[in-house]
FIGU-912670 format. One record per residue (C-alpha): x negated, y, z negated; chain; residue in one letter; residue number from 1. Coordinates in steps of 0.05 Angstrom, whole numbers. Example, Ala and Ser with C-alpha at 12.3 -4.5 7.8 and 13.67 -1.06 7.14 Angstrom:
// residues 2
      X      Y      Z chaine residu num
   -246    -90   -156      A      A   1
   -273    -21   -143      A      S   2
//
This chain:
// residues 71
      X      Y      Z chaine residu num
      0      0      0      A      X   1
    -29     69     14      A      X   2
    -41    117    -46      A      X   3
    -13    181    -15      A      X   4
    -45    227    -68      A      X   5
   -118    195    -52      A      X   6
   -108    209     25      A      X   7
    -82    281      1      A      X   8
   -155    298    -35      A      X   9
   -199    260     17      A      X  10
   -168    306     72      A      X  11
   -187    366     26      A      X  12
   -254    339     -1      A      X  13
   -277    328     76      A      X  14
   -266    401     96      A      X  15
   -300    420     28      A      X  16
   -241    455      3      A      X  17
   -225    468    -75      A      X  18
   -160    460   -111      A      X  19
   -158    533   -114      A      X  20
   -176    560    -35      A      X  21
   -120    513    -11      A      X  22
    -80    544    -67      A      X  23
   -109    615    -53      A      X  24
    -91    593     29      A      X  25
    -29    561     30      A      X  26
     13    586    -29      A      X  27
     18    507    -61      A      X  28
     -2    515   -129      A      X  29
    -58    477   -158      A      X  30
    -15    456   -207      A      X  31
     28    422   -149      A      X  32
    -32    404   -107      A      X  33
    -64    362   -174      A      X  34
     -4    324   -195      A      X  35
      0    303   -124      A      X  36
    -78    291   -120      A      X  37
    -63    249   -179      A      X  38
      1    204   -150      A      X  39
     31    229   -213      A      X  40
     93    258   -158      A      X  41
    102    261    -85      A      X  42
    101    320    -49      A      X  43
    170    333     -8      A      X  44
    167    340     62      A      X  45
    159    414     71      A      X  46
     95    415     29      A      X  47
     66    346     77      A      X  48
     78    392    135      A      X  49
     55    458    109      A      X  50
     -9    409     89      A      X  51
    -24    368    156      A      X  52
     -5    448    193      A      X  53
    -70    466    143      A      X  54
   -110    411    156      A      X  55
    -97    412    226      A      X  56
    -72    331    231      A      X  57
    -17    296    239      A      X  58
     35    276    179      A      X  59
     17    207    203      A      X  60
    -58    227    186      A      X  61
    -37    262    122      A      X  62
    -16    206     86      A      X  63
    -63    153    119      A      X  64
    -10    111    156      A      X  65
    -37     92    222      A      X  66
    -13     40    286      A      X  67
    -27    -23    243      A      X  68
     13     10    172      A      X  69
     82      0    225      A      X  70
     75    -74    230      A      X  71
//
């Protein structure tokens, strides 16, 4: 099963971003942004697609699902 809230910080470790510039970028709190970082809650749709917008990926890429996840 894919742990949504580890995909969330790898995508913002690899572009060397901090809690607080996504925070500081977007408008998501860090707050928000943590608890999600942490699987302790999901983010709702809006927030995935304000993130992946951000990030410049897919939601697909956002949350690690891939071609072989579908099967």
């Amino acid at each position: 099963m894919i742990n949504y809230g580890e995909e969330l910080k790898y995508q913002r470790i690899v572009r060397n971003k901090t809690l607080k510039q996504v925070e500081e970028d977007t408008g998501i709190s860090n707050a928000n942004l943590s608890r999600w970082e942490c699987g302790k809650v999901l983010p709702n749709i809006d927030f995935c697609v304000q993130l992946a917008d951000y990030y410049g990926i897919s939601l697909d890429e956002l949350i690690g699902r891939d071609i072989k996840d579908k099967k």
